[in-house]
C-alpha beads as a LAMMPS data file, in Angstrom:
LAMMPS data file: protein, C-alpha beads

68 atoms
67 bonds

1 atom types
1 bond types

-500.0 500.0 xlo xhi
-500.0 500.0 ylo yhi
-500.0 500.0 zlo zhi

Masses

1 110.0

Atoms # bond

1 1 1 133.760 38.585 105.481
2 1 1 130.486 38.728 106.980
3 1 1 129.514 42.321 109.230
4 1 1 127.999 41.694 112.767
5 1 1 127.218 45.688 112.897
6 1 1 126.694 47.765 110.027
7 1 1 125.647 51.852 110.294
8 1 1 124.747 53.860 107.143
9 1 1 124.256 57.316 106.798
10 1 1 123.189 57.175 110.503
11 1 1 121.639 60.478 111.571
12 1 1 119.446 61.296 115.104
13 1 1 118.366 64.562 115.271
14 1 1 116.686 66.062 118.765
15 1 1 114.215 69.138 119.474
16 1 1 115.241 71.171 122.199
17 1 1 111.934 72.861 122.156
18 1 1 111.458 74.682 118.703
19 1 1 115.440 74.397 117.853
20 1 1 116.400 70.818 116.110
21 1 1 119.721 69.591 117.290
22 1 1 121.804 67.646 115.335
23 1 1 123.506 64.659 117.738
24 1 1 125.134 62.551 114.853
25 1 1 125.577 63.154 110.939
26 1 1 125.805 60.906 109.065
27 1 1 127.794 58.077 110.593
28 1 1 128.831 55.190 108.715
29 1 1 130.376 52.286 110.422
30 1 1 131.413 48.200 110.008
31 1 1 132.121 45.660 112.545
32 1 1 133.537 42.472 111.897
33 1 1 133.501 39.281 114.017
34 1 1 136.408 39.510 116.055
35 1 1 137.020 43.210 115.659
36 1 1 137.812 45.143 118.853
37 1 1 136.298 48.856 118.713
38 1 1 136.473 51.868 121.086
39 1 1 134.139 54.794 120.964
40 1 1 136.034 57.965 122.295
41 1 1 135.299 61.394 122.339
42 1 1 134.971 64.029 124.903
43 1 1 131.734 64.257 127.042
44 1 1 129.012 65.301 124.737
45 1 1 129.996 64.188 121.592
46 1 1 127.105 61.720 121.630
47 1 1 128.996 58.457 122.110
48 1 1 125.619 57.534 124.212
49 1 1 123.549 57.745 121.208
50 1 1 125.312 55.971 118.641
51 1 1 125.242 53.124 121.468
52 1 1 121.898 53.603 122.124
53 1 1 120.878 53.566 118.273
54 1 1 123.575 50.612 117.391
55 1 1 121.717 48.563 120.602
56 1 1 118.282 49.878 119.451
57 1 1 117.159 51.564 122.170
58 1 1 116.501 54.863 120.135
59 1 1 115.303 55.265 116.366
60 1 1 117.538 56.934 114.234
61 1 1 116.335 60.107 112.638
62 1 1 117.763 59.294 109.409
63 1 1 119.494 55.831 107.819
64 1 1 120.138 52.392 109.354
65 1 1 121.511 50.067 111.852
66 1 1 122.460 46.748 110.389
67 1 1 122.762 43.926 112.609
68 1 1 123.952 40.353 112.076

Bonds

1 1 1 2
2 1 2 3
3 1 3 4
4 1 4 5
5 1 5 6
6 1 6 7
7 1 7 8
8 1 8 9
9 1 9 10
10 1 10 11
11 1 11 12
12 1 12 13
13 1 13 14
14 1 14 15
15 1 15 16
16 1 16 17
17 1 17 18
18 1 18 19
19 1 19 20
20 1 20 21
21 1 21 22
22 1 22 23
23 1 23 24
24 1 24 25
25 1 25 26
26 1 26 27
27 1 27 28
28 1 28 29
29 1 29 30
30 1 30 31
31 1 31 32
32 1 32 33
33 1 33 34
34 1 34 35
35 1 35 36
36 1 36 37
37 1 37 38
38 1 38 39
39 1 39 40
40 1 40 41
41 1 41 42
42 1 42 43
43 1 43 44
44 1 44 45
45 1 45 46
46 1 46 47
47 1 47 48
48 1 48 49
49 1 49 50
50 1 50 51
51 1 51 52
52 1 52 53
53 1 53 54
54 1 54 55
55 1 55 56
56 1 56 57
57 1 57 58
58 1 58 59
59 1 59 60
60 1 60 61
61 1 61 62
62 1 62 63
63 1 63 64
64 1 64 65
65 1 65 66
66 1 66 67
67 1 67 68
């Protein structure tokens, strides 16, 4: 079956001045036509930026967004 969304080995990494922060390591993640997905997590556990790098708004630090 063909993917619509595809993360690999997705990694963003931020500087809060000299201190690197890791928001997300190493997510991996498929989505199928017709699938029906939630994100949850509690505030701060960088939901935002896996949305933001799956609707390429942001560059990932490390791996790839895959998109049909």
């Amino acid at each position: 079956m063909m993917l619509v969304v595809e993360t690999i080995n997705l990694r963003k990494t931020y500087m809060l001045g000299k201190i690197p922060v890791q928001a997300l390591r190493g997510v991996n993640l498929r989505v199928y036509p017709k699938d029906f997905i939630a994100i949850l997590g509690p505030s701060g556990s960088d939901k935002s930026t896996l949305l933001n790098l799956i609707g390429t708004l942001d560059k990932p630090t490390e791996g790839k967004v895959i998109i049909d």
